[in-house]
N, C-alpha and C positions, 0 to 999 in steps of 0.2 A: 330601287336603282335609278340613278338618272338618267333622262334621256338624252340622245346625241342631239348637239347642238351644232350649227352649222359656225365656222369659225369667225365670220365674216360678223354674224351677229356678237358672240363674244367679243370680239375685239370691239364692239361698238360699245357694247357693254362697260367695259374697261376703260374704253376713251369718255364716256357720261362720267365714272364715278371719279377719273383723274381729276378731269378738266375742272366737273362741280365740284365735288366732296374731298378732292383732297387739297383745291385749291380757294379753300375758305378766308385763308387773309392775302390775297388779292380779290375776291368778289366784295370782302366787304372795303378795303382799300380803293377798289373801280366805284363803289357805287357812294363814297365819301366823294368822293371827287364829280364826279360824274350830278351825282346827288337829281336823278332823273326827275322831274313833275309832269314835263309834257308830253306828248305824242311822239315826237321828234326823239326825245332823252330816251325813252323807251324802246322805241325802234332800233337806238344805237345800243342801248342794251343788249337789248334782246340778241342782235344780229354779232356781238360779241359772243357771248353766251356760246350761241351755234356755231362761231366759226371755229370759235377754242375746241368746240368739241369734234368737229370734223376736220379740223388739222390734225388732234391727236389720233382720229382713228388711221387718216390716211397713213402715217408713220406708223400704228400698229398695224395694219393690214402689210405692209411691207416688210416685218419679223411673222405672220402670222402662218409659219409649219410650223407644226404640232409640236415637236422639241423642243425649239428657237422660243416661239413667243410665249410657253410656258416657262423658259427658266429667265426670258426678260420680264415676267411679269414678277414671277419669285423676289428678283431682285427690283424691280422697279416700282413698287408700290411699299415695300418696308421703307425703304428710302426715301422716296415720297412727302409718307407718311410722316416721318423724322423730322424732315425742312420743312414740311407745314406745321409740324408743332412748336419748333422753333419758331417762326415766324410769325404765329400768333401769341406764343405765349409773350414774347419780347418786343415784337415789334418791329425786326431784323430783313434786312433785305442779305442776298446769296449771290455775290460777285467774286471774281479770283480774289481779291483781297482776302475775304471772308473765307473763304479756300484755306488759303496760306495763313491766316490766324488758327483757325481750328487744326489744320495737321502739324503747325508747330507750338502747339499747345500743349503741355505736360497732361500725363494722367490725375495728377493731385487735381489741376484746373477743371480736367474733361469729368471728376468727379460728383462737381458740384453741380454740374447741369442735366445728372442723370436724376430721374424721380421715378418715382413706380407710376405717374401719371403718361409719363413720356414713355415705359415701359407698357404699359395699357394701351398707349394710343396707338404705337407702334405692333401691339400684337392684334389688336381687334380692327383699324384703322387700315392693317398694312398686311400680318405675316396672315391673317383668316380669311380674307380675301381673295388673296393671292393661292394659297392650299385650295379652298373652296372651286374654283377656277380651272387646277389642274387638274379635279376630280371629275370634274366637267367631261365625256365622253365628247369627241367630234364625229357629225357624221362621211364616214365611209367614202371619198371619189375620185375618181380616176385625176391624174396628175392633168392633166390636160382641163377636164373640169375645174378643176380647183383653181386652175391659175387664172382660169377665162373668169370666173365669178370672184375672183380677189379684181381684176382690171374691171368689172363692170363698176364692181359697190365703188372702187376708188375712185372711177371716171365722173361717178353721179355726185359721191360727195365731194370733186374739187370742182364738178362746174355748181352744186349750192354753193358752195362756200366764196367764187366768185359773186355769184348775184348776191351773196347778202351784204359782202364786203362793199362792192362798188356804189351805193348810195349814201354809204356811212363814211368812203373815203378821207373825204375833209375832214370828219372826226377821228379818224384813226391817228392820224399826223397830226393834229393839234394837238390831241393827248400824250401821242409818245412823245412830242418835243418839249412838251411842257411837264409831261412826269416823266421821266428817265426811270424811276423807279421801281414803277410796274412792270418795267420787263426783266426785272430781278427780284418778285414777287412771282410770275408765274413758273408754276414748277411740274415738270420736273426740268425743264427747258433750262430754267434760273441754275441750277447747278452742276448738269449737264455741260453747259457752255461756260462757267466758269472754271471747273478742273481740268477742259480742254487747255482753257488760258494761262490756269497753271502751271500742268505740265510743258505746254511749248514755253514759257516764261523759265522752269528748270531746266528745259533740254537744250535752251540757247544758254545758260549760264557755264554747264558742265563744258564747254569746250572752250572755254574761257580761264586762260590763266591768270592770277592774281597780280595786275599791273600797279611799279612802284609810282608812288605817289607823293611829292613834297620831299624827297631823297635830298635837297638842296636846305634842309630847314637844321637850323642850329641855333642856339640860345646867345641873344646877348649879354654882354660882360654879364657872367655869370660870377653871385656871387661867392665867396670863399669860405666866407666866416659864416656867411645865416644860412639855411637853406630855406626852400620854397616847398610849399602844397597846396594844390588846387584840388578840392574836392568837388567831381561832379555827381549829382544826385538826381538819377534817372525816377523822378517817381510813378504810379501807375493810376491811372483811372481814376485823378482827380481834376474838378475843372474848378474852373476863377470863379465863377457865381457863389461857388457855396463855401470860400474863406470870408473869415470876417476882416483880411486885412483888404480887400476889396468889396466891401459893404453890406456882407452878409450878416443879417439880423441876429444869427448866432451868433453866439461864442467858440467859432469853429478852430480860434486862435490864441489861446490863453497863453501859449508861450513865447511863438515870433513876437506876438505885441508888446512884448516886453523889452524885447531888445533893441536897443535904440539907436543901432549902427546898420539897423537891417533896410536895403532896400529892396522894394516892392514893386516891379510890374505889372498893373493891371489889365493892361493891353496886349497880354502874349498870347500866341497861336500856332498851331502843334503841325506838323507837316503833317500826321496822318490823322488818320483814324482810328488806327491801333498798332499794337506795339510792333507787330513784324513791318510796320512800314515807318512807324517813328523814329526807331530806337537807331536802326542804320541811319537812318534820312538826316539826322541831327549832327552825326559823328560820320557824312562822307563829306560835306563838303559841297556838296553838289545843289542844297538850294532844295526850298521845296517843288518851284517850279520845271527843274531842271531831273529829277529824282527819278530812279525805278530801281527798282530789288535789284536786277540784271544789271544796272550801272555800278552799283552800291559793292556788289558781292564782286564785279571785274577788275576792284582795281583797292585799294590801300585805305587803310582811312586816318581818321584826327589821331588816335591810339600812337598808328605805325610812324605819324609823323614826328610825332612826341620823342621815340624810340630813336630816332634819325636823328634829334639835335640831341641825344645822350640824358632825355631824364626817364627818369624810373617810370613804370605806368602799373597799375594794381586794378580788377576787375573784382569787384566784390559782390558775388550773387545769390540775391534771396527772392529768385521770380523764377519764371518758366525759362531763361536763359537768353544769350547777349543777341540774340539771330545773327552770331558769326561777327557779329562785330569786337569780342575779345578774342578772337582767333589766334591771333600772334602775340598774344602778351598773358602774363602772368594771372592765372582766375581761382578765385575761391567762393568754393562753393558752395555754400551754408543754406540751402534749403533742409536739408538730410540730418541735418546735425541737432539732435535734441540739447535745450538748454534748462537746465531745472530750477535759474533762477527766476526764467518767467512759465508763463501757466501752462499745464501741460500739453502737449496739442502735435501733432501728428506733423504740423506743419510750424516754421518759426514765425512769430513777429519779428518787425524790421526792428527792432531795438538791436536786434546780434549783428547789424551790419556798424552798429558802433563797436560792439565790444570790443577791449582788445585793440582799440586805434589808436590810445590812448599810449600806448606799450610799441605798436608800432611805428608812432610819428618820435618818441623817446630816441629810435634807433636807426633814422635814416640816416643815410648817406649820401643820398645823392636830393636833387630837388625832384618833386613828384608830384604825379597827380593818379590819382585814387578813383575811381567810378564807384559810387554805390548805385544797383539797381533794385529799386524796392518794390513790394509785391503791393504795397498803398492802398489802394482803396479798390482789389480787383473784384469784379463783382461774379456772379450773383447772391455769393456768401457772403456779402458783405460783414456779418456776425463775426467771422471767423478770422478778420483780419487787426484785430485787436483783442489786449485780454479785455476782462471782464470787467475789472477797474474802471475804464474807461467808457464802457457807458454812458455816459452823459446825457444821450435822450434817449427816451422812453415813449411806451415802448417800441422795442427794434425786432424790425421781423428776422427771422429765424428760419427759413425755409427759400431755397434756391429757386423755386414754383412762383412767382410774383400773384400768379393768381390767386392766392392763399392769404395774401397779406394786405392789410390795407396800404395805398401810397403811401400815408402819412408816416408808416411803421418802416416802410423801406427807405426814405429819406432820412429817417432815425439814423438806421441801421450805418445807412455811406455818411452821413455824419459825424457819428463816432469815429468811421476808420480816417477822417479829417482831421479831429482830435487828437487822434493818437499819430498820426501821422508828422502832424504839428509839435507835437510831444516828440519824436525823436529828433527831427530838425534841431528842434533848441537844445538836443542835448549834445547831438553833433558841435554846434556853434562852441558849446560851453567847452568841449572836448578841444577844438579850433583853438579857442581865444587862450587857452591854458599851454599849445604848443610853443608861444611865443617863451614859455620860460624852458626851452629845451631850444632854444635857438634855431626855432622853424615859426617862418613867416604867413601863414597860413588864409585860405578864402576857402566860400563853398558858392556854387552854383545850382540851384534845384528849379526843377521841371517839369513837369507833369508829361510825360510820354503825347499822352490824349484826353479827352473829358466821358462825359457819361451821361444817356439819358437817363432821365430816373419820370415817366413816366409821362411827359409832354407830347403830348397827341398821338398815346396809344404805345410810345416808344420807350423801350429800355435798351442800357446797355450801349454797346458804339460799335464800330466797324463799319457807318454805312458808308456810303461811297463820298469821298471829300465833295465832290460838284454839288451834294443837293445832301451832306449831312448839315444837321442842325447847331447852330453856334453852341449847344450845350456840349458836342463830341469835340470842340478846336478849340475851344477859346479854356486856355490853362493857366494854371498858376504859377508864377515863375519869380524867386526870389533870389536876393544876393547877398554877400555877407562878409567883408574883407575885414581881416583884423589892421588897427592901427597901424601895424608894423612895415606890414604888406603894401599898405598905401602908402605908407610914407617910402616906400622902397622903388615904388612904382610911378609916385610923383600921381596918383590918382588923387582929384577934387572930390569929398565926397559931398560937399555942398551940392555942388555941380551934377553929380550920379543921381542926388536926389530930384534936380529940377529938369531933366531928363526923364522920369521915368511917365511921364505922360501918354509918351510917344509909342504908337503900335512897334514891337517886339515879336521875335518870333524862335523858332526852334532853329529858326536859319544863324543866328545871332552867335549860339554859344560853341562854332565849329572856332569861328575867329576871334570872340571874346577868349577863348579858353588861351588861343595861341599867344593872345596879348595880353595876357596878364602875366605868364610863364614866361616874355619876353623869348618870342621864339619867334624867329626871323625864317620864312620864305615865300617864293612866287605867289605860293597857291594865297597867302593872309590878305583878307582884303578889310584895311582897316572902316572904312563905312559902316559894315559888320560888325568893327571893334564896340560893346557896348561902354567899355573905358575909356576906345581913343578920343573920344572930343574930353574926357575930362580930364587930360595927362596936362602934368603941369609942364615936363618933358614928353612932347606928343615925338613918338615913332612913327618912321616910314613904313613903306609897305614892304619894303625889303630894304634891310641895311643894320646900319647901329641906330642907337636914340642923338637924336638931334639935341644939340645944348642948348 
């Protein structure tokens, strides 16, 4: 039988195994940094170490009756447990951003990051600790005891944790200013305060009703005889480094290089980090600098503007879904839809967000623009995001676990879905350039949502925070593609688009490229924006008709 333990000790207990052992990728993240040699480094160590652990007991000592701090321990160390395995395995920091990706993340997505590793570390790491604990007997004291010796141990451990802090001060503030990101490494704090962030960032939105936006926008001279289609092609989790139309030593592009009308930006940059903060951020309006969920979700966006000058708008989805940016328009939903002409799979390749376009541009009516959102290079399955065909390097890891695979096999892996990703581009384009004989004028616009680490200084994956994530999560690949027709209807130079593309671009670019290619006039277009208007042979105003 166990013997009764006094609580005051347990709780200290719990605060040692948090602060150390469950928070292994910030120890080893502190001491990269830190990288201690001397007497000094160490002392600053060390005196970290203790305070981390005497701040958490204080806060456990503060849940510590016998109910309370057993069922926060229940939950608090499986949890824990979870975002340190995540953040070691990947390399991931835990901010509301990272919040609001995972809870609006589909179950197919949240499939791939479960493992029986993550399922071990969480039962032995988290849920046997935690049981172990509540079997733990407390010893027997009068209420008045108890309270007197929870205030002493607390009193003794905040005046340590003053003496050890105050000689290390100057290091404390030079680190946190200069890594912001250690204090979204330590956990359980790091997650704690970011679903705080979450929740008040949803509870200011809910009382907010959806304000009209661009209600003043309408098409000029619109033509009668052709009509128009702008396709926009929201892609996922590919960055600029790794196309070869940007200098990558693959062959990551065997099929845009072929096309000779195609321009290439290699200087674009994603307002987020991931998709719940790109995908709105691109289609409000708003600017990356100017941008928040709570902006985004209060008021109208590119979509509803479109709708306002009378053309068609179409939402074509094959990802975890639009985060409320097709709200008000027309959406198809082709995650769910098995297709048997490609390989069998639980989930579709983006090849089905062409199918069928080909039939639907035969029969429009009106001028439109199209959204494809494709599921592209999402990782950590990267495997799974093309068929088998497509393989191209070898070989490709096969396993959602990074720690299982060599680098060299996971770069494989996001390569191939580059390949194929590339591969349905061009066949979009080919789908495009063939509507001209159905008397539709057609372009595409495509963009990479965000980029991706694939294993640069310990980091996988993306979502960390824009201020101090790495040019491999923003820096995207962004292509364009207007058929002949379109240009010549537009008076667009494409000599001119091509000696342009030098110039840094951004996800801010295609709210007001999209409006000025569609010839759609109002307040909100701000031609500078326009990635066509310096090359219009007839340049437009920022609101009016075109100028002769």
């Amino acid at each position: 039988m166990l013997k009764p333990r006094r609580p005051e000790i347990l709780a200290l207990i719990i605060a040692v195994y948090i602060a150390l052992v469950l928070n292994q990728p910030f120890w080893h993240k502190f001491l990269n940094i830190v990288a201690p040699h001397s007497f000094g480094d160490w002392l600053f160590t060390v005196a970290a170490a203790a305070v981390t652990v005497l701040l958490a007991y204080v806060v456990l000592l503060a849940f510590s009756l016998k109910p309370l701090l057993r069922v926060v321990v229940l939950i608090l160390l499986p949890v824990t447990a979870a975002a340190s395995y995540f953040m070691g395995e990947y390399g991931i920091v835990i901010d509301a951003q990272m919040v609001r990706n995972v809870l609006e993340t589909d179950t197919r997505e949240t499939s791939d990051l479960i493992s029986w590793e993550l399922i071990g570390y969480i039962l032995f790491l988290g849920v046997a600790p935690a049981v172990l604990f509540c079997l733990v007997p407390w010893t027997k004291r009068s209420w008045r005891d108890e309270m007197l010796a929870k205030l002493a141990y607390a009193s003794v451990a905040l005046v340590a944790c003053v003496a050890m802090i105050l000689p290390v001060w100057g290091n404390v503030l030079s680190l946190g200013r200069e890594h912001r990101e250690l204090k979204m490494m330590l956990t359980p704090v790091n997650y704690i305060s970011a679903l705080t962030a979450y929740w008040r960032s949803e509870g200011r939105k809910r009382v907010k009703a959806v304000a009209v936006y661009g209600q003043d926008a309408r098409q000029i001279a619109p033509n009668t005889v052709r009509k128009s289609l702008f396709v926009i092609v929201v892609g996922e989790t590919a960055r600029a480094d790794h196309f070869a139309l940007n200098g990558y030593e693959r062959p990551t592009n065997p099929g845009l290089s072929k096309i000779p009308d195609l321009i290439n930006y290699p200087k674009a940059y994603s307002c987020g980090t991931d998709t719940a903060q790109s995908v709105p951020c691109m289609f409000s309006g708003l600017g990356h600098d100017a941008f928040s969920n709570a902006k985004a979700e209060a008021r109208q966006n590119l979509l509803d503007i479109f709708k306002h000058a009378g053309v068609d708008v179409l939402w074509r989805e094959n990802q975890a879904g639009c985060k409320g940016v097709c709200a008000r328009v027309e959406t198809e939903t082709l995650t769910g839809h098995k297709v048997p002409t490609f390989f069998p799979s639980t989930e579709n390749y983006d090849d089905i967000l062409v199918d069928g376009l080909d039939a639907r541009i035969a029969a429009l009516q009106h001028d439109t623009v199209i959204v494809l959102h494709m599921m592209g290079s999402h990782g950590p399955a990267y495997w799974k995001r093309y068929p088998p065909t497509f393989e191209t390097f070898a070989p490709a890891c096969k396993d959602a676990q990074f720690s299982r695979c060599e680098r060299s096999s996971i770069i494989n892996a996001y390569d191939n879905t580059i390949v194929y990703s590339d591969h349905v581009l061009a066949r979009l384009i080919g789908v495009l350039a063939d509507a001209a004989n159905h008397g539709v004028d057609a372009g595409m616009l495509y963009v990479s949502d965000h980029g991706e680490s694939l294993g640069e200084h310990g980091m996988y994956l993306h979502g960390m925070p824009y201020a101090i994530a790495p040019e491999a999560q923003i820096h995207v690949p962004m292509v364009v593609w207007l058929s002949p027709t379109l240009r010549e209807g537009r008076g667009v130079d494409q000599t001119c688009m091509v000696n342009h593309t030098g110039q840094r671009v951004s996800q801010d670019n295609l709210f007001h490229s999209a409006l000025g290619i569609m010839n759609v006039a109002t307040r909100v277009y701000d031609p500078s924006l326009d990635l066509f208007a310096v090359c219009r042979n007839r340049p437009r105003k920022a609101y009016g008709s075109l100028t002769p």
